[in-house]
C-alpha positions, -999 to +999 in steps of 0.1 A: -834+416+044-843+380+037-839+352+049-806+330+040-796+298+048-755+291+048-739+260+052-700+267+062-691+229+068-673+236+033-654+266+042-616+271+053-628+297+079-660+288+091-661+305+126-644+335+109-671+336+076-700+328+098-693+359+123-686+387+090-721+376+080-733+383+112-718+420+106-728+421+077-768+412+084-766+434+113-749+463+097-722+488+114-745+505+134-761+476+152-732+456+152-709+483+174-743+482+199-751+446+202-715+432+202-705+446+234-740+436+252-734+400+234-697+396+250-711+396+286-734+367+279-716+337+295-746+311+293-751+296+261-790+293+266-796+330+270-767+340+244-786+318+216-820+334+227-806+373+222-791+360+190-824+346+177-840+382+186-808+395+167-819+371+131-792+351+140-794+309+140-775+274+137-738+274+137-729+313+137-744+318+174-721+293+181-689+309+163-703+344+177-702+334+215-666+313+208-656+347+196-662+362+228-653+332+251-628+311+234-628+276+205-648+251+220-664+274+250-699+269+234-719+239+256-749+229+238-767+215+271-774+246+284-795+250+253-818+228+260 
């Protein structure tokens, strides 16, 4: 696959749209593997890091761990 930048600051569902592209650029397969592993990532640093390994950058790491761990779980200083 290539590369693809999104911007969902227009979107109704942006958390929602941002994670079913995730699915999608993972596929079934990977997604039913990875997911479960993901989900018992609780710090932000190391859940953006196994994202990045995943393809996966910007705002859906952030809708991908909220998923997991609630709206407004993600805290963006243990990023840096």
């Amino acid at each position: 696959m290539t590369h693809t930048t999104i911007s969902y600051k227009d979107r109704l569902t942006p958390a929602f749209d941002a994670v079913n592209d995730i699915k999608d650029w993972l596929g079934p397969e990977r997604w039913d593997k990875i997911s479960p592993e993901m989900a018992k990532v609780t710090h932000c640093g190391a859940f953006a890091m196994y994202a990045d390994m995943a393809g996966v950058k910007g705002y859906p790491v952030i809708a991908w761990y909220e998923l997991y761990h609630g709206q407004g779980s993600w805290k963006s200083e243990e990023c840096e």
